[in-house]
NULO-997458 format. One record per residue (C-alpha): residue number from 1; residue in one letter; chain; x, y, z. Coordinates in steps of 0.001 Angstrom, whole numbers. Example, Ala and Ser with C-alpha at 12.3 -4.5 7.8 and 13.67 -1.06 7.14 Angstrom:
<recs>
REC    k  r  c       px       py       pz
REC    1  a  A    12300    -4500     7800
REC    2  s  A    13670    -1060     7140
</recs>
This chain:
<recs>
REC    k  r  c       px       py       pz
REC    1  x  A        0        0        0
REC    2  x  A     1322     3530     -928
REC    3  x  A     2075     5673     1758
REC    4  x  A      202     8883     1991
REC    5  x  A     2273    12096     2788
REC    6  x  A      163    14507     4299
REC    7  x  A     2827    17383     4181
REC    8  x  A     4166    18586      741
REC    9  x  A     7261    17470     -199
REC   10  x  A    10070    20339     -184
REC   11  x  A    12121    20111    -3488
REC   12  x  A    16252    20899    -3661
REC   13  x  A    15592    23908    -5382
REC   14  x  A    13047    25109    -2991
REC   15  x  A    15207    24146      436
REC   16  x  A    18228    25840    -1493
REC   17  x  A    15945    29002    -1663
REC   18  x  A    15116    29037     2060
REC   19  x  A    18776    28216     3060
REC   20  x  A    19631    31755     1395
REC   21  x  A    16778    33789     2820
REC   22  x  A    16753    32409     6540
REC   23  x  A    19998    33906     7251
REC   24  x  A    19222    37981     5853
REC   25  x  A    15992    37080     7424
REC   26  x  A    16820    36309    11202
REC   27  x  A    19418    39358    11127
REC   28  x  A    16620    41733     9635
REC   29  x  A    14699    40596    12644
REC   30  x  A    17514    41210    15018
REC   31  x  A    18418    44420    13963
REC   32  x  A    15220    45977    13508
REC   33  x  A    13508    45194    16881
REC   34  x  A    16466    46533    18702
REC   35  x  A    16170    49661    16488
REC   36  x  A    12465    49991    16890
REC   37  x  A    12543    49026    20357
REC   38  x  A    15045    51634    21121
REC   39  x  A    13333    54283    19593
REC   40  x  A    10201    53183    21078
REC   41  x  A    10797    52529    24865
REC   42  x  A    14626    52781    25457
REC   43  x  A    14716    57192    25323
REC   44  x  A    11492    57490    27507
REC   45  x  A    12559    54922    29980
REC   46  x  A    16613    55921    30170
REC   47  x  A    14757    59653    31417
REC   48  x  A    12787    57889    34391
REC   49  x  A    15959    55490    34960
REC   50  x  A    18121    59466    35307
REC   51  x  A    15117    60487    37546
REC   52  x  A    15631    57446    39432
REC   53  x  A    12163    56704    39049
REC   54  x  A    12739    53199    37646
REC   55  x  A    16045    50697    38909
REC   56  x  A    18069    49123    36324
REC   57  x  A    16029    45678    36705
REC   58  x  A    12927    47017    36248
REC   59  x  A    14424    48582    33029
REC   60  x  A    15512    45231    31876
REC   61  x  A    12285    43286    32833
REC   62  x  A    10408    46108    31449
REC   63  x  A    12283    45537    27757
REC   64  x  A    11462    41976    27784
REC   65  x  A     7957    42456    28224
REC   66  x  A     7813    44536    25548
REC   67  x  A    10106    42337    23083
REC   68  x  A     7590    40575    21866
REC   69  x  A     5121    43362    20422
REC   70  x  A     8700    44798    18908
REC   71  x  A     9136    40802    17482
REC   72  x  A     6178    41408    15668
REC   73  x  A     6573    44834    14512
REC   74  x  A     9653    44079    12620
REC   75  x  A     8606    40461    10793
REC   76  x  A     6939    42070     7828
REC   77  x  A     9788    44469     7384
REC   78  x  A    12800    41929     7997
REC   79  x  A    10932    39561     5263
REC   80  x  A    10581    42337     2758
REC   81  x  A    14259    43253     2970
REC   82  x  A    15385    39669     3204
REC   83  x  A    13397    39129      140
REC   84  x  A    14982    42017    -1611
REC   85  x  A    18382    41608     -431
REC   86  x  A    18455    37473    -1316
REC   87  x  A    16670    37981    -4945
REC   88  x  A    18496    40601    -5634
REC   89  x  A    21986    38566    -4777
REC   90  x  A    20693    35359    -7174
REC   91  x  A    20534    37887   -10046
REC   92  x  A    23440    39684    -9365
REC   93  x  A    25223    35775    -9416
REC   94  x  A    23432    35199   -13050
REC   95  x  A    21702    32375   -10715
REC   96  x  A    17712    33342   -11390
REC   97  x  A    18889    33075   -15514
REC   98  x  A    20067    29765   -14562
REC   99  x  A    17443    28636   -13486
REC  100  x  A    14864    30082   -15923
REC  101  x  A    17368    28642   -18563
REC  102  x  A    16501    24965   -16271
REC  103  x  A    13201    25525   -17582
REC  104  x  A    11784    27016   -14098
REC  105  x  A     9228    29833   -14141
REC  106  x  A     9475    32683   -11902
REC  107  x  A     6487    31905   -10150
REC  108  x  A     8189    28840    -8955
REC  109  x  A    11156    30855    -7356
REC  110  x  A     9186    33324    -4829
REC  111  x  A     7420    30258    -3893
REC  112  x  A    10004    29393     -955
REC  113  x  A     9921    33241      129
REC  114  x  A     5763    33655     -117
REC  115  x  A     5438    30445     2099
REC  116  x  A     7717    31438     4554
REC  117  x  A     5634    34791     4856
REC  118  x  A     2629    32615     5344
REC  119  x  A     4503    31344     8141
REC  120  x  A     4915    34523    10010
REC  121  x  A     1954    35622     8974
REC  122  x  A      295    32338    11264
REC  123  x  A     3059    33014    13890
REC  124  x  A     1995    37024    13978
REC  125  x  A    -1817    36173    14387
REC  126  x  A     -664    33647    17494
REC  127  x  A     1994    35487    18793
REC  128  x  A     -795    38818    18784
REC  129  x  A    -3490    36542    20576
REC  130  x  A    -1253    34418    23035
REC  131  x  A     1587    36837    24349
REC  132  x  A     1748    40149    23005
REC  133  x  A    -1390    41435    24912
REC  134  x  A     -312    40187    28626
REC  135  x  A     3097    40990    27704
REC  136  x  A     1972    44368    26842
REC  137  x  A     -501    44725    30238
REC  138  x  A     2276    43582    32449
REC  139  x  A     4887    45993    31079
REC  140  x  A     2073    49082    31676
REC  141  x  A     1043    47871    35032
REC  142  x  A     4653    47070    36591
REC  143  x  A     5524    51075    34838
REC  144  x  A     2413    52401    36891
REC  145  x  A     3167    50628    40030
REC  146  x  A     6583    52336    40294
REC  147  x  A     5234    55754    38450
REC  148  x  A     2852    55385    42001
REC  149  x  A      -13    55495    39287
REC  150  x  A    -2962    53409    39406
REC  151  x  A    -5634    53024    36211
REC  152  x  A    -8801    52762    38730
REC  153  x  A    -8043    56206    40416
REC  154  x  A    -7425    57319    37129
REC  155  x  A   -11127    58442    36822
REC  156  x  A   -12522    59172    39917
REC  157  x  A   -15285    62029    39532
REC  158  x  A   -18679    62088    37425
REC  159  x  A   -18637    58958    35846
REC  160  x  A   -21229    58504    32882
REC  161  x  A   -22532    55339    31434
REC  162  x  A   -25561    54944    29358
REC  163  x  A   -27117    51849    27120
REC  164  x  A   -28958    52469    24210
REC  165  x  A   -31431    49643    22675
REC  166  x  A   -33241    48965    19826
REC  167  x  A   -37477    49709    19422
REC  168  x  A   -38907    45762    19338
REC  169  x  A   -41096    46287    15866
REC  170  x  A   -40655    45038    12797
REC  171  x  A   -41742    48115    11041
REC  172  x  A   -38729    49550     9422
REC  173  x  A   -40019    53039     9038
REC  174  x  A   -40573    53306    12857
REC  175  x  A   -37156    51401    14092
REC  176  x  A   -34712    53054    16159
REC  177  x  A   -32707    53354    19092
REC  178  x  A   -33476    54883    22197
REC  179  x  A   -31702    55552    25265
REC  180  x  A   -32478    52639    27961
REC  181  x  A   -30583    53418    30988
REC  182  x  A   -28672    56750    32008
REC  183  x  A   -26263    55755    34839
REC  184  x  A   -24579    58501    36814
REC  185  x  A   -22066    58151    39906
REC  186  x  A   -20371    61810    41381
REC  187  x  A   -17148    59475    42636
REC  188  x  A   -15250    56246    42572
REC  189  x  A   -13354    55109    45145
REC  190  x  A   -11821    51034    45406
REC  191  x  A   -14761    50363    42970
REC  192  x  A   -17231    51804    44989
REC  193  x  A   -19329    54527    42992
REC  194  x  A   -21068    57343    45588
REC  195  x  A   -24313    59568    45076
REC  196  x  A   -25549    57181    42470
REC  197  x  A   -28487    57879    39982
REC  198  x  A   -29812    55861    37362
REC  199  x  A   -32511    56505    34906
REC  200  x  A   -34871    54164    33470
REC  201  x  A   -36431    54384    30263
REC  202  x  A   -38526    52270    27548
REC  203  x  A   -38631    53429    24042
REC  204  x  A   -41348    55970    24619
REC  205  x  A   -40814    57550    28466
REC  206  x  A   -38853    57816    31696
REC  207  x  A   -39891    54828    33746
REC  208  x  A   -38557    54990    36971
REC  209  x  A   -35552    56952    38802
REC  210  x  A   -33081    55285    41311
REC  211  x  A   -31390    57918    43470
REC  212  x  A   -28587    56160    46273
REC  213  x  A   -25497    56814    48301
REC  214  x  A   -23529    54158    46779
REC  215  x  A   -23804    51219    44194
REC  216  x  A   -21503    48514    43255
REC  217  x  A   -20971    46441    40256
REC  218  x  A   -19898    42920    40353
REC  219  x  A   -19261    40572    37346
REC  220  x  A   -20936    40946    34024
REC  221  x  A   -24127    41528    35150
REC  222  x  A   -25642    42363    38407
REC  223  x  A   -25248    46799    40054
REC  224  x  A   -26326    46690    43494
REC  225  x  A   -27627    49837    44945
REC  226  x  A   -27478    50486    48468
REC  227  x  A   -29571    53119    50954
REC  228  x  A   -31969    55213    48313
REC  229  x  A   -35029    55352    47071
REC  230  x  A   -36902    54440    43470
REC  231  x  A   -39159    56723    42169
REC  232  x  A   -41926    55785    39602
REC  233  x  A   -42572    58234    36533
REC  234  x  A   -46514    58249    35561
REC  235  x  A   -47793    58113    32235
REC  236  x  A   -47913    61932    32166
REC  237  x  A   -44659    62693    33255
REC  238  x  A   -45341    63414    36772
REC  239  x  A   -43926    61592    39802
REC  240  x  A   -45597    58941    41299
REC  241  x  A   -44803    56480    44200
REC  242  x  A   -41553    56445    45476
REC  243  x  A   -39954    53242    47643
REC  244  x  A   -37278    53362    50224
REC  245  x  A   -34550    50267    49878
REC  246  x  A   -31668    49286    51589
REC  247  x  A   -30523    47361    49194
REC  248  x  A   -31534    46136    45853
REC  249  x  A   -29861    44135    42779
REC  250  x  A   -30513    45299    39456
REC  251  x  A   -29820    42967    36348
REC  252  x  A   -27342    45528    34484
REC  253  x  A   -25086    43474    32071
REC  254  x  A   -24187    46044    30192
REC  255  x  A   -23419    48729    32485
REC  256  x  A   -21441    46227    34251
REC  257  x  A   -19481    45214    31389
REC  258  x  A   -18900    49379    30921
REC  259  x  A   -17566    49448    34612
REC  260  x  A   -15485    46496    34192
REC  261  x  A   -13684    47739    30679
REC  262  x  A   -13486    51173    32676
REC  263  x  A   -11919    50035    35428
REC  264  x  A    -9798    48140    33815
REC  265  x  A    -8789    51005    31027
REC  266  x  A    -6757    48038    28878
REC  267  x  A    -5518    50083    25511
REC  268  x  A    -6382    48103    22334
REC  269  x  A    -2490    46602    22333
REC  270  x  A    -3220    44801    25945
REC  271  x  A    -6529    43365    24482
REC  272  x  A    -7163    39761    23330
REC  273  x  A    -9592    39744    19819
REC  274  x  A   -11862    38197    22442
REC  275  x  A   -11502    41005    24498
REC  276  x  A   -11530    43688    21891
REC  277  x  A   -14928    42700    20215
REC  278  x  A   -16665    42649    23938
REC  279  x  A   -15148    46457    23905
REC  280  x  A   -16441    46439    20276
REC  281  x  A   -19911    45853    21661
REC  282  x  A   -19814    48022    24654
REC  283  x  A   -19072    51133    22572
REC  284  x  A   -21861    50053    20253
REC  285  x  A   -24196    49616    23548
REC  286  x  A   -23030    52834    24978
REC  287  x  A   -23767    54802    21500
REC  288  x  A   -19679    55789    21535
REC  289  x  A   -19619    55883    17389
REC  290  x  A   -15971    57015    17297
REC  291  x  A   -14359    54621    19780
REC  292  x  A   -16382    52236    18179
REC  293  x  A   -14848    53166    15091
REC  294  x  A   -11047    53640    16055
REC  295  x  A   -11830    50336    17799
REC  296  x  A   -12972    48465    14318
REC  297  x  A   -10117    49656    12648
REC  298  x  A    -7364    48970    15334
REC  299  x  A    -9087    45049    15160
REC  300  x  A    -8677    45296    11316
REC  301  x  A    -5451    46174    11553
REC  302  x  A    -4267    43418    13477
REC  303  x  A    -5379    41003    10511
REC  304  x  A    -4389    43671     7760
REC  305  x  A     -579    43141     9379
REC  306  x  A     -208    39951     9992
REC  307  x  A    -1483    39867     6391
REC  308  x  A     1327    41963     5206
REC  309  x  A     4518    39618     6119
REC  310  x  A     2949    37588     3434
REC  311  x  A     2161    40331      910
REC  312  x  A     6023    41481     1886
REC  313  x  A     7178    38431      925
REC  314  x  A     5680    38546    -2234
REC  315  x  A     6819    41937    -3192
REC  316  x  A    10339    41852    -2197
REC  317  x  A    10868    38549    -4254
REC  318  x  A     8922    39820    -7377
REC  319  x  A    11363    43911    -6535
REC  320  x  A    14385    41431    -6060
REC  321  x  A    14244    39549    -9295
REC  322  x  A    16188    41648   -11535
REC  323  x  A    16876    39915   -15354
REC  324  x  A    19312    43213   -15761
REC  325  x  A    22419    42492   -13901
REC  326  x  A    23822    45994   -14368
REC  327  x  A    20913    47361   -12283
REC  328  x  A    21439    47437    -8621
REC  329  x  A    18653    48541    -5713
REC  330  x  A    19927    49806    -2274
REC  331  x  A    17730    46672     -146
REC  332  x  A    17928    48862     3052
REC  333  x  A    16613    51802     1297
REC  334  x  A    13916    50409     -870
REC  335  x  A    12911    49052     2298
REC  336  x  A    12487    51964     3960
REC  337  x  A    10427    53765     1413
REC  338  x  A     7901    50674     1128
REC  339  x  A     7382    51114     4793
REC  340  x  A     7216    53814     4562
REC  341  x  A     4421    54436     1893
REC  342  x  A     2662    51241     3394
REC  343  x  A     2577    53012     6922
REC  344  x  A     1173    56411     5270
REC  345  x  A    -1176    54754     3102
REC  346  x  A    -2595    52568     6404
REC  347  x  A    -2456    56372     8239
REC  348  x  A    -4908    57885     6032
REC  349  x  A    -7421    55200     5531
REC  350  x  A    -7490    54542     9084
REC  351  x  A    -8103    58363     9375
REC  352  x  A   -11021    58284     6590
REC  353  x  A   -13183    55005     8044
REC  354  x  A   -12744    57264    11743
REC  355  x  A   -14380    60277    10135
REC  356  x  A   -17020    58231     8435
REC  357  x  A   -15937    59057     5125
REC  358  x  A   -15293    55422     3664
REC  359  x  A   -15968    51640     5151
REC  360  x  A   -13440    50354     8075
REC  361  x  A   -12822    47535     4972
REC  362  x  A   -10656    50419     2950
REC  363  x  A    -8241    49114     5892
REC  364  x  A    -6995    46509     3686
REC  365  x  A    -6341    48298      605
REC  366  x  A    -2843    48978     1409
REC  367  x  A    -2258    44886     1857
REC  368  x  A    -4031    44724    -1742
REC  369  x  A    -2346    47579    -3208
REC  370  x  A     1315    45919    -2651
REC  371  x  A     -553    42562    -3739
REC  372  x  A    -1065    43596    -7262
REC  373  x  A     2101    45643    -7397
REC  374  x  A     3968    42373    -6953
REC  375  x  A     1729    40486    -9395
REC  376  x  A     1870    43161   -12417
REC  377  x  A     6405    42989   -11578
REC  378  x  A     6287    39578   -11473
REC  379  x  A     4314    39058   -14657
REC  380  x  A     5457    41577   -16436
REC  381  x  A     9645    40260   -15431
REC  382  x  A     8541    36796   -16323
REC  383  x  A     6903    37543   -19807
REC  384  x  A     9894    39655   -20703
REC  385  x  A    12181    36191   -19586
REC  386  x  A    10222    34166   -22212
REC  387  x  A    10905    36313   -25029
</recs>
């Protein structure tokens, strides 16, 4: 009986390809994280380390917590110079003619470099879900603790939350949202809110209005108010019967999801997906259309470059495969000005979809901009081969 190989085989040509890109590729790596780590944590921290606000070790445990978000930052550019640099080497050695001569298409030689960028792309989405967001929490919690900061005092004084729900009818002329619950607290102090008021409304009047001294949210779901009083809102607006309570529960899961997130304050680079699309739907409970927004597109983002060590790949091989041998590119400095065109272009579409003025989709127009760049080069080099 035949036996069935599950995983593709990998041909001489195609481990000779990797064996030339791993080695640009793993120093791209290297030198670009400690570059953009440097510039991105090193000056800020080296002023509280002066101000002898931070020791040396929290320095260095600090760094290592944030390696990994650095790690990630610098995959699609150390694949789009390695590509670059190693292409660029096989032409300059006559070695990509050989091989065309061999009867090999060029399609067949950015193979080795696109499936490696499909393998950081896979180890980007993992490495984004599994350790870059506690990593990144950690590193801002241990800098707080020593900065004597803390995120729950951090807002402390007329805290707002409101829900807003959808009108139950299936008449589409009529159907809109309303505002459900108006939830106000004068202070916060260890995660107990004082002078509490909370409206209640359905989708045609004010219901009911809960005045206490202090409430307290626990989970995802229960507020309990403690020593007030409800007050009941007739038909025509004026006040009816109003109850004394020492203490009642109110099923709230969406205020206390609002509380929880606020307490919490994680930044969209400390969040899990899983945690970002509860956010997601927070901000959509709470009305917040621009968070919600900048939200959408920080989610998209995380796909759109993870995406782009892939579409890097691509590129640099299809840039690196040069049939003129006289002509020579500067790999570090083509580099620089994809990035940097890629990181503009991503800039202003993630400005438009905030301001409304095109879908939070137009996110990934930058990944299929560079797409068919690479295509049209790489058709257009391999046509001219075969003439």
């Amino acid at each position: 009986m035949k036996e069935i190989n599950i995983f593709p085989q990998i041909s001489l040509l195609e481990r000779y390809l990797i064996s030339q890109l791993i080695t640009p590729l793993l120093f791209s790596i290297v030198i670009v994280t400690v570059v953009a780590e440097s510039i991105g944590i090193s000056f800020e921290q080296f002023r509280f380390l002066m101000e002898e606000k931070l020791s040396f070790d929290v320095l260095i445990y600090l760094h290592i917590l944030k390696l990994p978000e650095f790690i990630i930052y610098s995959l699609p550019i150390a694949i789009l110079m390695a590509t670059i640099f190693t292409y660029q080497k096989l032409s300059e050695n006559s070695e990509i003619i050989a091989l065309q001569n061999c009867g090999l298409s060029l399609y067949r030689l950015v193979y080795p470099a696109v499936m490696i960028g499909l393998l950081l792309t896979i180890l980007m989405l993992i490495l984004n879900e599994v350790v870059v967001p506690p990593a990144n929490y950690k590193a801002a919690i241990t800098l707080e603790k020593h900065l004597n900061i803390s995120r729950e005092n951090l807002r402390s004084h007329d805290i707002f939350y409101i829900q807003i729900s959808k009108n139950n009818t299936d008449d589409l002329v009529t159907k809109s949202k309303y505002l459900k619950y108006l939830f106000y607290a004068k202070e916060l102090t260890k995660r107990k809110m004082k002078s509490v008021i909370l409206l209640i409304r359905d989708n045609e009047r004010l219901k009911m209005i809960i005045n206490s001294k202090f409430a307290e949210c626990y989970g995802e779901e229960y507020c309990y108010f403690y020593d007030g009083a409800k007050t009941i809102i007739n038909a025509d607006g004026s006040y009816g019967k109003n109850i004394k309570f020492d203490k009642i529960p109110l099923y709230l899961p969406k205020i206390s999801l609002q509380f929880k997130a606020d307490r919490e304050k994680l930044d969209h680079r400390e969040m899990t997906l899983h945690q970002a699309y509860q956010q997601l739907s927070i901000l959509e409970t709470a009305g917040d259309h621009q968070n919600f927004l900048k939200l959408q597109v920080h989610i998209q983002k995380r796909f759109t470059s993870a995406i782009s060590s892939t579409v890097f790949a691509f590129l640099g091989s299809a840039i690196g495969i040069n049939l003129k041998t006289r002509t020579k590119y500067n790999s570090f400095a083509l580099t620089l000005g994809i990035i940097l065109l890629y990181d503009i272009f991503q800039l202003i579409t993630g400005i438009l979809v905030v301001s409304q003025n095109i879908l939070y989709a137009w996110v990934w127009l930058p990944n299929i901009v560079g797409t068919s760049i690479a295509g049209y080069l790489l058709i257009k080099k391999n046509s001219l081969s075969l003439i």
